[in-house]
Backbone as ProteinMPNN parsed JSONL, in Angstrom:
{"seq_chain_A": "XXXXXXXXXXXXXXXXXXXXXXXXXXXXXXXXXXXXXXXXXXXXXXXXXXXXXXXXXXXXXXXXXXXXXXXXXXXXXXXXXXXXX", "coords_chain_A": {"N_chain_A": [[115.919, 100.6, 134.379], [118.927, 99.117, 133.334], [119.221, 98.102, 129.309], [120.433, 95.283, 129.098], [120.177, 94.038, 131.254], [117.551, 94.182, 130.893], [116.677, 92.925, 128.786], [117.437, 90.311, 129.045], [115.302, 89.418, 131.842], [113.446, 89.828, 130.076], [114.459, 87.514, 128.438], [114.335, 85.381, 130.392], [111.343, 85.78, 131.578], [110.264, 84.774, 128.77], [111.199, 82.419, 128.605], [110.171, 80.627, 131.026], [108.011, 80.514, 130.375], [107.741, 79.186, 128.321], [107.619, 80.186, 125.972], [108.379, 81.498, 122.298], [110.088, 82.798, 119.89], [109.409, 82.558, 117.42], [106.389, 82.221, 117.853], [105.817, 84.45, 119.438], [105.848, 85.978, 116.705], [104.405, 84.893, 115.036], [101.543, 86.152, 116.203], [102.09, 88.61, 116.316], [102.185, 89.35, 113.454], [104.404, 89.447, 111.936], [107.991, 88.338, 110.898], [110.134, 86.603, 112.577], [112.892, 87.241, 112.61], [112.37, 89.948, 112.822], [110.898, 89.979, 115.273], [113.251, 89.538, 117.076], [114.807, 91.454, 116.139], [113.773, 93.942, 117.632], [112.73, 93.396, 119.819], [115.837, 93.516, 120.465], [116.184, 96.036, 120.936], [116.243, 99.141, 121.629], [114.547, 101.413, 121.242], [110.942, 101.254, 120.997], [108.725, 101.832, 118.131], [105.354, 103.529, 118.455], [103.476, 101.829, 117.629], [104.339, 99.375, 117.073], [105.32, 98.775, 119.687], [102.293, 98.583, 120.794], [101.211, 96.604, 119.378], [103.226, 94.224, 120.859], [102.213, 94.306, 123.477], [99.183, 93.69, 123.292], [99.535, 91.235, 122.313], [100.608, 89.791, 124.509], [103.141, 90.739, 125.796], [104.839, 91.399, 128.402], [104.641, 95.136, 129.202], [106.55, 96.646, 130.745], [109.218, 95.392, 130.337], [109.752, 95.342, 127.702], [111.259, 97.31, 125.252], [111.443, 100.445, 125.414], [108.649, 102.553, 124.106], [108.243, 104.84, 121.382], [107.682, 108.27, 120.079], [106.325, 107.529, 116.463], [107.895, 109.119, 113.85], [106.917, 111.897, 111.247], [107.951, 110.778, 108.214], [110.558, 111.746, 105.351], [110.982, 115.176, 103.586], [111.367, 118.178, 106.066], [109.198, 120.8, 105.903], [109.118, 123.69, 104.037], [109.909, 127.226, 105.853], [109.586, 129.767, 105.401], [109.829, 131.888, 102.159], [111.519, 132.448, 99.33], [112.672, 135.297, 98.19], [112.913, 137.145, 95.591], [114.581, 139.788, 94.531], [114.179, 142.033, 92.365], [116.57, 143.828, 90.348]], "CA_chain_A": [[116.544, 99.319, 134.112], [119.234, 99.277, 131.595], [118.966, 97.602, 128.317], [121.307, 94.077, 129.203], [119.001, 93.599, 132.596], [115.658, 94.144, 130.305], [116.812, 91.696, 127.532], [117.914, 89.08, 130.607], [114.48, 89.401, 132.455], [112.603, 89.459, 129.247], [114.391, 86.191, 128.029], [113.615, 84.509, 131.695], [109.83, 85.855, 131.575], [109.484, 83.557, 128.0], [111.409, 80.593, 128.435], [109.433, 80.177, 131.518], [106.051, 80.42, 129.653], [108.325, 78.33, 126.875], [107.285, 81.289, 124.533], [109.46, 81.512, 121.176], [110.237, 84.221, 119.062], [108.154, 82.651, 116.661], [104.843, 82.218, 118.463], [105.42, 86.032, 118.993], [105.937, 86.965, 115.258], [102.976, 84.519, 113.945], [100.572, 86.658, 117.002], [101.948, 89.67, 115.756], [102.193, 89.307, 112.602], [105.58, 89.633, 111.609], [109.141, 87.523, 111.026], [110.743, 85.925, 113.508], [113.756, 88.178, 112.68], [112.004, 91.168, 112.942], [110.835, 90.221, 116.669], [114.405, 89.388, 117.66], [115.512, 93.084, 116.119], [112.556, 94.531, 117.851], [113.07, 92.969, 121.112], [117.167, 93.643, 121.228], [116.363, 97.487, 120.494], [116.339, 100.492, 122.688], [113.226, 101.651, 121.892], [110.233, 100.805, 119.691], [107.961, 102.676, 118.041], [104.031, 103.18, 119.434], [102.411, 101.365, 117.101], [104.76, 98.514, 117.422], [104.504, 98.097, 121.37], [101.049, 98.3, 121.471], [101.042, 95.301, 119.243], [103.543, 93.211, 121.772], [101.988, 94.446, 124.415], [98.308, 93.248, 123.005], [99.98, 90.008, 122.225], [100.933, 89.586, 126.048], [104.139, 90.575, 126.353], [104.71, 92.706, 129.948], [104.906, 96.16, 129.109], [107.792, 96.994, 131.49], [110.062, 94.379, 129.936], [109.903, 95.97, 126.128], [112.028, 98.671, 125.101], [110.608, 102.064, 125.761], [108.18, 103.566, 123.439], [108.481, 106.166, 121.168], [106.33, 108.343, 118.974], [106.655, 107.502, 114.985], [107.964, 110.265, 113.03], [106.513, 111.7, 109.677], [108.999, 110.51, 106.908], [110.368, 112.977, 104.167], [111.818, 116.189, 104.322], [110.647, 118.929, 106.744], [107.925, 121.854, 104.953], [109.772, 125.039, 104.135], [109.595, 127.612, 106.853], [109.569, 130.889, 104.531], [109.59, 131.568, 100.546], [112.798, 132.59, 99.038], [112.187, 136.607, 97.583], [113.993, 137.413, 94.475], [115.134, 140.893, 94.357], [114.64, 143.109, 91.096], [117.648, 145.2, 90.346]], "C_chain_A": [[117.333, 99.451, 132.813], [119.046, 98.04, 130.673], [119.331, 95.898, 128.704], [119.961, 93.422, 130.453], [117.637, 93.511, 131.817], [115.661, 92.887, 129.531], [116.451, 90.381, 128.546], [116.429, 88.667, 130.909], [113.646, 89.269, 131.542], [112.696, 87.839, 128.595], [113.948, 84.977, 128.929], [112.306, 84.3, 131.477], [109.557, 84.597, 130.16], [110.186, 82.634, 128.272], [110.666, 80.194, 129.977], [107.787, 79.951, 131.563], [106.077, 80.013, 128.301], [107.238, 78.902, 125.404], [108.377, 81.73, 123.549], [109.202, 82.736, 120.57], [109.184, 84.341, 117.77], [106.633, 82.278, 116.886], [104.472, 83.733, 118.815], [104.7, 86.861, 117.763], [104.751, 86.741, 114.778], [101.966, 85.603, 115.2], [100.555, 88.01, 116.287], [102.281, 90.141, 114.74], [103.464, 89.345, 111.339], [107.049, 88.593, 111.805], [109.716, 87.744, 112.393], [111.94, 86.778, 113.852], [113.312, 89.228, 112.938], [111.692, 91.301, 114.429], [112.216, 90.275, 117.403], [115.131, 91.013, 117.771], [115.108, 94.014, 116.958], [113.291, 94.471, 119.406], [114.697, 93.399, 121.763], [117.429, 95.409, 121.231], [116.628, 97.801, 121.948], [114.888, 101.255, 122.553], [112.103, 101.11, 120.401], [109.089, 102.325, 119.786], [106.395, 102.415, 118.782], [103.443, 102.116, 118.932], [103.029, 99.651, 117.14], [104.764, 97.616, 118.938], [103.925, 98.179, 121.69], [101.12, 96.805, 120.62], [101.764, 93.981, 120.022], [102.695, 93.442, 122.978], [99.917, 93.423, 124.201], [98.77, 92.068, 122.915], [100.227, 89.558, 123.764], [101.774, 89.878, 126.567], [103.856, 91.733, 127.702], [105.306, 93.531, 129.66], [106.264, 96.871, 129.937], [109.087, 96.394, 131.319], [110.523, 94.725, 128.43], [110.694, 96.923, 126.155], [110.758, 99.631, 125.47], [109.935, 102.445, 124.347], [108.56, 104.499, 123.102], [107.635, 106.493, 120.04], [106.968, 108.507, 117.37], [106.751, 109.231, 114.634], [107.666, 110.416, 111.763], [108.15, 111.322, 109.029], [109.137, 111.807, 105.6], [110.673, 114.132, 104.389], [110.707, 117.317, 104.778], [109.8, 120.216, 106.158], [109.23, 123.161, 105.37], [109.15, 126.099, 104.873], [109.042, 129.325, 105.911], [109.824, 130.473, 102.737], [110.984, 132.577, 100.136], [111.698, 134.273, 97.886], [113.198, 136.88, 96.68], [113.84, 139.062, 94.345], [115.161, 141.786, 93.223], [115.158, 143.844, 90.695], [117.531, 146.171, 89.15]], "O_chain_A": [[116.909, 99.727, 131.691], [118.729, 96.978, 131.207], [118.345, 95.173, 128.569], [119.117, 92.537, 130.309], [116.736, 92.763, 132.197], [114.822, 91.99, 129.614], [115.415, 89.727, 128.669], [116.082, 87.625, 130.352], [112.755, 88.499, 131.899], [111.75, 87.103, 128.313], [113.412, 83.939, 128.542], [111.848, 83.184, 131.234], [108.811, 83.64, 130.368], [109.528, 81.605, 128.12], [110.64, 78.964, 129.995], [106.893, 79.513, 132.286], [105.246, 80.168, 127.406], [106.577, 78.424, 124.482], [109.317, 82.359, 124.036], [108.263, 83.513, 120.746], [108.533, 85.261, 117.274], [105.854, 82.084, 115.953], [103.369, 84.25, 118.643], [103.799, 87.691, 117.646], [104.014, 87.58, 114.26], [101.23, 86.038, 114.314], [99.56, 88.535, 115.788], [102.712, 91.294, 114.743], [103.315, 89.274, 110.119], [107.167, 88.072, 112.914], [109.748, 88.758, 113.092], [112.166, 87.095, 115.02], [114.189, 89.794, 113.59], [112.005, 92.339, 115.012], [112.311, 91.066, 118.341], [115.675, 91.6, 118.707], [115.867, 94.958, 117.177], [114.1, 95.233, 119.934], [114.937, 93.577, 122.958], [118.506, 95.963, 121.452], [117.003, 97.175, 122.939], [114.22, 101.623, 123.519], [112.407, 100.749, 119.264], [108.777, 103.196, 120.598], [106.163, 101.436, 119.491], [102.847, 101.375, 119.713], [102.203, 98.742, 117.229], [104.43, 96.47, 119.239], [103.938, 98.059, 122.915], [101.075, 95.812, 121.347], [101.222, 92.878, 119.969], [102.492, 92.373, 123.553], [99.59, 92.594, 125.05], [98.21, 91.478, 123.84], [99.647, 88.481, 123.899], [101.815, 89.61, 127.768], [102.972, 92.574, 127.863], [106.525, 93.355, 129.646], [106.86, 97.759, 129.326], [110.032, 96.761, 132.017], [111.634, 94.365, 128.042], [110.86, 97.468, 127.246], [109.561, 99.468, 125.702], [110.722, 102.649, 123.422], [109.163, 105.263, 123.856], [107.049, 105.729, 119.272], [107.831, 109.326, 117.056], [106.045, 110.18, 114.973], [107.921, 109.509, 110.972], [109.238, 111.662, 109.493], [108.258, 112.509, 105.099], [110.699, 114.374, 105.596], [109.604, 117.482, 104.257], [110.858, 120.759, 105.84], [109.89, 123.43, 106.374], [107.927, 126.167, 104.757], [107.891, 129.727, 106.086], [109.948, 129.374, 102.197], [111.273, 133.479, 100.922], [110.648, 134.273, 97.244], [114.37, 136.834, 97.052], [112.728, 139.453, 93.992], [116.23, 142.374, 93.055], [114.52, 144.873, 90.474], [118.261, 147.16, 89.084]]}, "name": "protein", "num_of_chains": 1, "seq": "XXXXXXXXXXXXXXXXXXXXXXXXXXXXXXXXXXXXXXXXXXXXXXXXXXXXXXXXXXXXXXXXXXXXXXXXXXXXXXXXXXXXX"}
């Protein structure tokens, strides 16, 4: 399903269970803006759509999951050898 059809079917599913953006945010803990950003994505992270999904929303209607990445730059692979001439 692409993105335009998910949004669509997700905004149907709450205004027919006259569920707001902010009865989301106060469940899951977060601004009102932040569900709207959340919700118009492409994908969320895990730890984020288990919390809509615990809240009630229908898992097939959310962006797609994805797994959080560490932050910060990547561990050096080798050690730099200095040469004694």
């Amino acid at each position: 399903m692409d993105s335009r059809t998910r949004r669509a079917e997700l905004q149907s599913w709450l205004l027919k269970r006259d569920i707001s953006q902010q009865t989301i945010a106060e469940a899951v803990g977060i601004s009102r803006q932040r569900v709207s950003c959340y919700l118009c994505s492409e994908s969320l992270t895990r730890s984020v759509w288990d919390r809509f999904v615990e809240a009630g929303l229908p898992a097939d209607l959310l962006p797609e999951p994805r797994e959080q990445f560490k932050r910060g730059r990547k561990p050096r692979t080798g050690k730099l050898v200095r040469q004694e001439a």
